[in-house]
N, C-alpha and C positions, 0 to 999 in steps of 0.2 A: 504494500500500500504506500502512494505517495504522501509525505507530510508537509512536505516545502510549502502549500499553502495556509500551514497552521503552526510555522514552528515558533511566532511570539506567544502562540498560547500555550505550548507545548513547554516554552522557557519559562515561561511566566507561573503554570502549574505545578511542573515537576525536575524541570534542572535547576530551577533556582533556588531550591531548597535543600539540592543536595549539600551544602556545606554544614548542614544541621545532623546530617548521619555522620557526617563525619565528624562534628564535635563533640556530638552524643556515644559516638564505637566503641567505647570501652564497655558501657553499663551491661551490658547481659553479665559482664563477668563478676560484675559486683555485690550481685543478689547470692542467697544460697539457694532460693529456688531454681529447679530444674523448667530454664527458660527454651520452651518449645518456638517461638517464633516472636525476635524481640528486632532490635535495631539495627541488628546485621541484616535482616530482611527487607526492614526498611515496605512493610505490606500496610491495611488500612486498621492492622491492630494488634495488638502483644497476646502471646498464649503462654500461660504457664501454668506447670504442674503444682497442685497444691490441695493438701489436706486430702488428696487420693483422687482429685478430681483434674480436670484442667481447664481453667478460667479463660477467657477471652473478654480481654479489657481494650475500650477506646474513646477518647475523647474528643468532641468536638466543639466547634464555636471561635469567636464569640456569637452567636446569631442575632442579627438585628431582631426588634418588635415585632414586623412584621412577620418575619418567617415562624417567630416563638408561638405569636398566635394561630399559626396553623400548622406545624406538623414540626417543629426542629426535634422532638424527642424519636419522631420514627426516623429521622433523618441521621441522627446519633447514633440509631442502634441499629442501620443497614450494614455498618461497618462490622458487625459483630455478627451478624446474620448471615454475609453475604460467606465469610470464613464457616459456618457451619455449627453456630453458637446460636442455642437456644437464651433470650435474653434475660435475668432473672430479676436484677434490680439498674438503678438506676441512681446518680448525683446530681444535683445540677449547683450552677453559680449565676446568682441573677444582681444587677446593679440597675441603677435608674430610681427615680420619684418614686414614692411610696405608689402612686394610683398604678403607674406603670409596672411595678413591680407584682402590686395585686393581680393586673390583668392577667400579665403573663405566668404566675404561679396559677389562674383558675385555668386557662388555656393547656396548661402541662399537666393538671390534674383529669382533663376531659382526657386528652391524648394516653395518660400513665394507664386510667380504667379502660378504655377500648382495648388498648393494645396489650395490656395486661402486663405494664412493667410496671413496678413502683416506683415511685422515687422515694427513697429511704433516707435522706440526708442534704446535704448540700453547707453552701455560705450565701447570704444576702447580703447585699452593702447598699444602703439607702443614701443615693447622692442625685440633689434635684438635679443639678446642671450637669451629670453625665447622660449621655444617647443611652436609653434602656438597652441591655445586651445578656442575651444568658447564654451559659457555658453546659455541658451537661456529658458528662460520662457512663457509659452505659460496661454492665457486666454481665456474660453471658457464660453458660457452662457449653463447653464442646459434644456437641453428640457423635462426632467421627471418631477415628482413633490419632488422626492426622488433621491440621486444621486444613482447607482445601488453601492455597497459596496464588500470588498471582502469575508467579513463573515459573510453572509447571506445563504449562502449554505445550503441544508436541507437533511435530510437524507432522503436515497432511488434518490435524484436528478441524472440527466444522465450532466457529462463533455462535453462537446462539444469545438473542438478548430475553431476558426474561422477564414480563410486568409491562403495565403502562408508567409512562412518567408519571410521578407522583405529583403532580399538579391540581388546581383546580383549588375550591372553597376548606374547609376543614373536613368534614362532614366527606367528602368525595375522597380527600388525601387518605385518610383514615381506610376507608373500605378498598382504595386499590392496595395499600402497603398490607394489609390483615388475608387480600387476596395473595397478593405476590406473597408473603411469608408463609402461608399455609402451602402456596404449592410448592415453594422451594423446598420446606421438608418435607415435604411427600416422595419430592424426587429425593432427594437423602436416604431419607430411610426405606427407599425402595433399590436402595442400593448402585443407582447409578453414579459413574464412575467419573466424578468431575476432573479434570485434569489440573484448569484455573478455573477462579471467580475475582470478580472484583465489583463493587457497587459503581455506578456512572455518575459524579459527583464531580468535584473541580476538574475545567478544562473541558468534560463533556464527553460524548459518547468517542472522539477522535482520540484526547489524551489518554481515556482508557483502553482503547485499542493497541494504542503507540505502546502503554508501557507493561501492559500483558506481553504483546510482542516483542519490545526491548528487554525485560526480564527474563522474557522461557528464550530467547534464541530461536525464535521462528515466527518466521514471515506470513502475513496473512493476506489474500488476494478477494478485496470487500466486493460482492458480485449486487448486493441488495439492500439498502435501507431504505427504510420505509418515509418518503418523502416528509409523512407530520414530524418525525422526528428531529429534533434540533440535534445539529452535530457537535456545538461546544455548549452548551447549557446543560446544567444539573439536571439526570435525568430521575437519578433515584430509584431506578430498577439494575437486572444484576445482570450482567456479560459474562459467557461461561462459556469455555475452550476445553471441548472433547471427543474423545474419539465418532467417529460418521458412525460407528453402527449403535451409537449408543442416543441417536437423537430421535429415533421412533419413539421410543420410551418417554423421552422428556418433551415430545410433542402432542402424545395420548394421554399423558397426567398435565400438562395444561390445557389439553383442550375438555377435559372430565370438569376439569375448575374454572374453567371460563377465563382462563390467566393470560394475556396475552404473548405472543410467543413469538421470536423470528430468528430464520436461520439467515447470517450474514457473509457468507461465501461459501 
């Protein structure tokens, strides 16, 4: 695939932040937890072994007002979902005017019961004249034995994107992300065999193309997108590189759940 049309976004998203892994590289080795997928990965979330379990932890933000009143906590925890992490709880960190702060804590309260994360904790900090922003980390427990990675990809594998964008009122966000997550683990625990995953978030459906491809070392040849599709906007559904005989399957359990579905080359 050519990117020469997209590489300021492509810098702007994901090389320009490499000097952050590099100043962070030491840390996996700092914990005594047995760290399954941390910053040598450099993927959309940390996995680690603990208390007999293995956690999948990630954090995002800051999200403006707007986005907090409609969906930033499912947007939080597609990074923990998309790896194969059922979600269990939930943090967040909220700042702005007391009314603002209200708002957006009742707004995170609607999304935490739909979707069935809690939020168990957090920090507020009430300051009139800062821009309302919350932060929110999300914990999930891994259902695989491996979390699925984004550069695992293998050549000759068929793209698949999986879900509608997550767009649209609250009320709307809410039932396509409870769709897309019910089907994801349907396919999970039906045993098909992802190779990568990565959620469509910063940079857009192009930067996560680029760097599933620049991570696994293979090249992808894009034959189909679906013209509504925006190619650098947050899509917030999940892009998945696996073997061709393995996409019957994960086309017959989203089409069971009315998921939306598409094969990308």
């Amino acid at each position: 695939m050519k990117y020469t049309k997209y590489e300021d976004i492509i810098n702007r998203h994901i090389h320009s932040l490499e000097f952050l892994r590099e100043e962070f590289s030491g840390m996996d080795n700092l914990t005594d937890l047995k760290v399954i997928m941390g910053i040598r990965d450099w993927d959309d979330s940390a996995c680690v072994k603990f208390g007999g379990k293995k956690l999948v932890a990630s954090v995002d933000g800051p999200y403006k007002k707007r986005l907090v009143m409609k969906s930033a906590l499912i947007h939080a925890s597609t990074d923990v979902v998309v790896k194969g992490a059922v979600p269990l709880f939930a943090l967040d960190t909220l700042i702005g005017g007391r009314e603002d702060i209200e708002e957006m804590a009742a707004s995170l309260r609607v999304q935490s019961e739909a979707m069935k994360i809690p939020i168990l904790g957090g920090n507020t900090m009430f300051e009139e004249n800062a821009k309302p922003r919350a932060n929110l980390a999300v914990i999930g427990e891994l259902m695989l034995d491996e979390p699925i990675r984004d550069c695992g990809a293998k050549k000759g594998d068929k793209l698949m994107l999986i879900g509608e964008p997550i767009w649209g009122d609250q009320e709307e966000r809410i039932e396509k992300a409870k769709r897309l997550f019910f089907t994801w683990f349907e396919i999970l625990s039906a045993g098909v065999k992802v190779n990568a995953s990565k959620d469509v978030t910063k940079g857009g459906l192009i930067s996560t193309i680029y760097e599933i491809s620049e991570k696994s070392g293979a090249e992808f040849e894009i034959r189909s997108i679906d013209a509504k599709v925006h190619l650098t906007r947050n899509l917030d559904n999940f892009l998945i590189s696996l073997d061709a005989k393995e996409c019957e399957r994960v086309l017959d359990i989203c089409k069971r759940n009315d998921c939306h579905v598409s094969v990308l080359n």
